[in-house]
Structure formats: structure tokens, C-alpha cells
N, C-alpha and C positions, 0 to 999 in steps of 0.2 A: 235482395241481399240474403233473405234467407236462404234462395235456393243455391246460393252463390256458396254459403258457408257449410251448407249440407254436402254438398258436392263437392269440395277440401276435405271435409270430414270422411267422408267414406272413400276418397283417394289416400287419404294419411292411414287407415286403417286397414284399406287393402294392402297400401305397399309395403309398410311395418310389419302386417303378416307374413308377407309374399317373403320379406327378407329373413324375416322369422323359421320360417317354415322351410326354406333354403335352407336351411343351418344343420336343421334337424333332418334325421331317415327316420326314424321309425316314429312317423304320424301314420292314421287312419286314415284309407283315401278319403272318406268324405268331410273330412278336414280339409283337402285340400281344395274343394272348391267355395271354401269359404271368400279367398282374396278375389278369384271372378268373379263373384257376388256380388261383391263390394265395387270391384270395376264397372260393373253394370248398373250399379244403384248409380254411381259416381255420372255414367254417359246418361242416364236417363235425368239426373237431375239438372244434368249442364244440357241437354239440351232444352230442357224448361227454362233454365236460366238465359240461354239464349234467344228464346224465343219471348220472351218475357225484358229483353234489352229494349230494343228500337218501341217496346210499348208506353218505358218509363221518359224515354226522351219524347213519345209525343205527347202522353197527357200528364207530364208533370208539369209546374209555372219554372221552374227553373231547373235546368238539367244538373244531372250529380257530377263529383269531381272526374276530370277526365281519367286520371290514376283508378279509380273507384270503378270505373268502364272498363280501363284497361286491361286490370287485375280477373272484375269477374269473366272477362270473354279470354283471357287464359286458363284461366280454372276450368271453365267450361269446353274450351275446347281439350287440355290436356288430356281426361280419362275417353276422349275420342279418337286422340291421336295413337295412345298406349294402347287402345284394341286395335286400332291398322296395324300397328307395328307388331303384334303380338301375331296376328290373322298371317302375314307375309312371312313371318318368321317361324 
């Protein structure tokens, strides 16, 4: 779960930048790689968090709520999807 809500955190953080920083022209380029940063923090944690899924349904006594599953294998996959999309584009 933590790595679930670390990985939200630095997606909400990049993208609020990302839209931030759109807005504005005169930032410093090295501002501007702050929201990749963050995108990267976001793919490296979701993919912990995914890989850290199928461990909690085998050694817990009772598995978490399916929504609770749900959610974190979206989070996790979202800032992996957003660098494809961003790589093709």
C-alpha cells in the first residue's frame, strides 16, 4: 500500500507540474525536468508495487479487497503507460 500511494504521489506531482509549467515560458530548462523525474520515480515505484501484488495474495491469510487490487495495479500501471505514450509521441 505504501508503494501504491508513493506512486499516486509522484504521478499527482509530476502532472500538476507538467500542467504548471505548460502554462508558463520563461522557466529554466532545468526546471523542466523536474515532472520526468517524478514520472520515473512514479514507473519505478509502480513497478515495485506490482511486483509486490501477487506476493500479498500468496502470503497473506486473507486476501485485500478486490477494489484495493484493482486501484493499486492501475496506479501502477498508469506512470508506465504515460512514458509509452510520451516515447511514441
Amino acid at each position: 500500500m505504501l508503494a501504491t500511494i508513493t506512486t499516486l504521489g509522484a504521478e499527482l506531482v509530476g502532472g500538476v507540474l507538467r500542467i504548471l509549467f505548460g502554462l508558463t515560458d520563461a522557466l529554466p530548462v532545468s526546471t523542466l525536468a523536474f515532472p520526468n523525474l517524478m514520472l520515473f520515480t512514479a514507473a519505478v515505484t509502480g513497478i515495485v508495487c506490482l511486483l509486490l501484488t501477487p506476493l500479498v495474495y500468496r502470503f497473506r491469510r486473507s486476501p485485500p479487497p478486490t477494489i484495493v487490487t484493482v486501484l493499486a495495479v492501475t496506479v501502477s500501471l498508469l506512470p508506465l503507460a504515460i512514458g509509452i505514450l510520451q516515447t511514441i509521441r
